[in-house]
Every structure is written in structure tokens, then in C-alpha cells.
N, C-alpha and C positions, 0 to 999 in steps of 0.2 A: 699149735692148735689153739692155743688159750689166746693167744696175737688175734688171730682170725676170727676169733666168737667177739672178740672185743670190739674189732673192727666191723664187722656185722652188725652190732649192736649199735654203733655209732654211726652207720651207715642209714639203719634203719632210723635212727632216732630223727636223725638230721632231714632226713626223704620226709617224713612224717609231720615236720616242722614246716619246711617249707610247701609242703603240700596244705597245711592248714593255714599260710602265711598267703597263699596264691590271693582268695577272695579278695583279703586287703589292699596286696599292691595291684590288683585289676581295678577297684577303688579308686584307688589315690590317683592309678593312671588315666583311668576314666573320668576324674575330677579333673581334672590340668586339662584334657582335653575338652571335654564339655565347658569347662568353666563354671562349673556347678559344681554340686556337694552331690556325688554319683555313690549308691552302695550296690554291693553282689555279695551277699550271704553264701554261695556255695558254689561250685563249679565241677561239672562234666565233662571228660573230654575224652573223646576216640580221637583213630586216626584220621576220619572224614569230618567232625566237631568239635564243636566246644558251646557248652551249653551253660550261659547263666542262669541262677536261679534265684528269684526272689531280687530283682534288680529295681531299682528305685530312684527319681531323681528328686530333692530335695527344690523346695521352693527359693527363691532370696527376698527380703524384705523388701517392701513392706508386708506382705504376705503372710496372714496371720494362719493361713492352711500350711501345716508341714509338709505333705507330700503334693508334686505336680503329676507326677507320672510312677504308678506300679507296674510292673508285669512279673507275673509267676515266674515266666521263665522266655529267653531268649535264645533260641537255639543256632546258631550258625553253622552254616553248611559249606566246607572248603576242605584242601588241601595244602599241607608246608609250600609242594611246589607251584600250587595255585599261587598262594600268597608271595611267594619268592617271584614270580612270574613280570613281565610287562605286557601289560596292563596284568595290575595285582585282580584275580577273579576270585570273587565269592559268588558258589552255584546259588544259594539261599537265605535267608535269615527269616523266622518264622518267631513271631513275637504271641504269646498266648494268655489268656487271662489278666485283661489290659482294664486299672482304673486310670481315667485321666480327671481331674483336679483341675478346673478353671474360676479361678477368683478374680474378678472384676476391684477395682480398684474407685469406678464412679461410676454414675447413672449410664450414662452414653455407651460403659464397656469399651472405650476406646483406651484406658490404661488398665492392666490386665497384666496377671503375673506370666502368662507366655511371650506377650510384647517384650518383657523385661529380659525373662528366659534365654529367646531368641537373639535376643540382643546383646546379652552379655558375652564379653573377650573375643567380638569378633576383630577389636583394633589389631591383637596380640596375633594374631596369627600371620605366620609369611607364606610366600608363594611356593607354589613345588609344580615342579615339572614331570609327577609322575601320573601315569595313565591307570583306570582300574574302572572294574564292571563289576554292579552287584546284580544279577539277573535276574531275580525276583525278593521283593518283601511282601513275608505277609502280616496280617493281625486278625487273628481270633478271639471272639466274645470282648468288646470292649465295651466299657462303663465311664459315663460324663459323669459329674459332678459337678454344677455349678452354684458357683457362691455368689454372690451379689454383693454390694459396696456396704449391704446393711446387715451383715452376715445370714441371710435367709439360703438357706439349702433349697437346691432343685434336681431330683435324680434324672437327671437328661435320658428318653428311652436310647435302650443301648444298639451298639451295631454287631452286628455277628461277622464279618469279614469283611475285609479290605486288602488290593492286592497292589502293586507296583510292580513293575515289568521294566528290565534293564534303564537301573539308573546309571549313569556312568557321567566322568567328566567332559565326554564329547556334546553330554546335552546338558550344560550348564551347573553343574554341580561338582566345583576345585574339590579335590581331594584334603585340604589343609582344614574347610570348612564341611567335611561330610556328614559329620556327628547331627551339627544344626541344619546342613541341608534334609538329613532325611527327620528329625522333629518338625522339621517346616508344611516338608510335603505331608506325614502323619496330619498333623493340625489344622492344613485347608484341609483338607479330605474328610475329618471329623466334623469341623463347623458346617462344612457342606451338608454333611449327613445327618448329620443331629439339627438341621435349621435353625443354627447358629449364624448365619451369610452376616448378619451386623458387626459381628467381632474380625472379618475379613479382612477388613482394611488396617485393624489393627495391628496384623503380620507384617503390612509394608513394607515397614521401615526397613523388615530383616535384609534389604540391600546385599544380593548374591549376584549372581548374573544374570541380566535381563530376562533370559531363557527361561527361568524358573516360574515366572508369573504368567505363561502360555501354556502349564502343564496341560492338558485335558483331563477335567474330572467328569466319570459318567456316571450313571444311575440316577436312581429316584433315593429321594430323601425318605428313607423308611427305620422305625423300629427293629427292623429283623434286616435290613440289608444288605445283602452282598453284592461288592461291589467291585470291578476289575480294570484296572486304569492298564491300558495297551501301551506299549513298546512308546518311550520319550523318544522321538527323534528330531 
């Protein structure tokens, strides 16, 4: 009996460790992939989710704003056998309470810490031949910030929703590069909407597959916006 309370106890202890160790190595993982400095304070998770919460991507120099991107929380919506599947399918991912952090670098806004963002490690990445579908993203309540080359603060009006409809790699988005594919598509669709179109060309560079710069962005460029981008095909 005394074996088995002991073993319980170090059962319990060790579940509890690594259950408070999860954040970190979702983190570090998140780091290596993004190629950024990625944090996740806490984590949710059922057998239909798994929910980030308080997820944050860290600027790179010269960037004198520490954060690019908040959201409260990121909720993804799949299954084991979803994700074990070919084509790997995730039914949702719903991102909520979004500040996004844009710092201009010169007058023109044509060097800009998302240029930088976007472009970072994508040399390091290799090819994969695996298929997957993300069938809807969304984002609720999001907030601009933009900074200027002379550090002058501008509270961009905000957008209240944004949707994407089956992204997947048969419409130009490899699975090796999916992290910065869907930051890419987030960020036209924001500059769109917040009547940023000058910082557009600034993305270019981000060099994915042709496909991606034909997306169709629709709506009006509004304060309160909702806005629903139809099925990439």
C-alpha cells in the first residue's frame, strides 16, 4: 500500500510538471518554426482542441516596439485522427482579442518590421510532400498600432472580423512555410482594411508561390468591418 501512495504521488507530481512545462516547449516549438521569439502563457485542451492563451510574437531588431503581434487566445479546432490524416485537416482556428504592432522603419514604410518578420528563415526551411486543409480562420476584434520611423504612435481604427475559407496547399500555401503563409494572408487583409494599401508592396518580397498574391480580398475598408474572404481556389 505504502509502494502505491508513493507511486501516486510521483505520478501526480511528474503529470503536474509537465503539464506546467507544456506552455514552454509549445514556445520553443513555436520559436524554431516561426523563426521568431513566439510565447504561449497557458494552454487548453479537449479532445476536439487545444487553445492558446495569451500568445505573442516578439519583434526582431531593429525594432524598438517589443511586441508585433498579441492575441488573448487562439483556439484550434481538430481531431488526433484529423491531424494523423492525409491531408492533415484542421476544421478551425478562431484567433480573438488581436493587437497587431506595426513599426515603420523610414518615411516611405517600405522597411517595416513585418517585411523583416515575414522574411525571416524562410531560407531554412525544406520541402515536404504532405497535403492539409485548414477550413476556416477567423479573427475577432483586432487593434493596429502603428509607429512611425520618428517613434509617433497612431491607434489605427480597429477591425472587428476577418475570415479565410479553406486554405490548404493545393492553393499555394506549402505546408513547411504555413506559419508565415497564414501571417502573410492576416497582414494584406489588415493593411487592406485599416487603409494601410502603401505598406502592400512591402510584403512582396515574402516570395511563396505565385498563388498567394491572387488571393481575393473583399469588403470595404471600414472601422467596424466584417469582412469574409471566399473559398482560395
Amino acid at each position: 500500500m505504502k509502494k502505491l501512495f508513493i507511486t501516486l504521488i510521483i505520478f501526480f507530481i511528474t503529470g503536474f510538471f509537465l503539464w506546467n512545462t507544456l506552455p514552454w516547449t509549445l514556445s520553443k516549438y513555436l520559436s524554431n518554426n516561426f523563426d521568431l521569439p513566439v510565447s504561449v502563457k497557458r494552454l487548453s485542451i479537449t479532445p476536439f482542441s487545444l487553445t492558446l492563451h495569451e500568445f505573442s510574437i516578439d519583434n526582431l531588431l531593429p525594432a524598438k516596439t517589443k511586441k508585433a503581434f498579441v492575441a488573448r487566445s487562439i483556439a484550434i479546432h481538430t481531431t488526433i485522427p484529423k491531424l494523423r490524416g492525409n491531408p492533415l485537416t484542421v476544421n478551425s482556428i478562431e484567433l480573438k482579442d488581436i493587437d497587431i504592432y506595426v513599426e515603420l522603419y523610414d518615411k516611405s514604410g517600405q522597411k517595416n518590421n513585418w517585411k523583416d518578420i515575414l522574411q525571416s528563415g524562410l531560407h531554412n526551411e525544406s520541402p515536404s510532400s504532405r497535403s492539409y486543409i485548414i477550413e476556416k480562420i477567423t479573427l475577432d476584434q483586432i487593434r493596429i498600432t502603428l509607429i512611425d520611423s520618428e517613434g509617433k504612435i497612431t491607434r489605427i481604427p480597429g477591425i472587428n472580423h476577418l475570415e479565410f475559407l479553406n486554405l490548404s496547399n493545393k492553393s499555394g500555401f506549402p505546408i513547411e512555410k504555413l506559419e508565415k503563409a497564414i501571417l502573410y494572408t492576416i497582414m494584406k487583409s489588415v493593411y487592406q482594411s485599416a487603409g494601410l494599401q502603401n505598406l502592400l508592396d512591402s510584403l512582396n518580397p515574402f516570395r511563396l508561390a505565385p498563388q498567394l498574391f491572387q488571393i481575393p480580398f473583399l469588403g470595404k475598408n471600414s472601422p467596424t468591418s466584417t469582412q469574409t474572404h471566399p473559398p482560395i481556389k
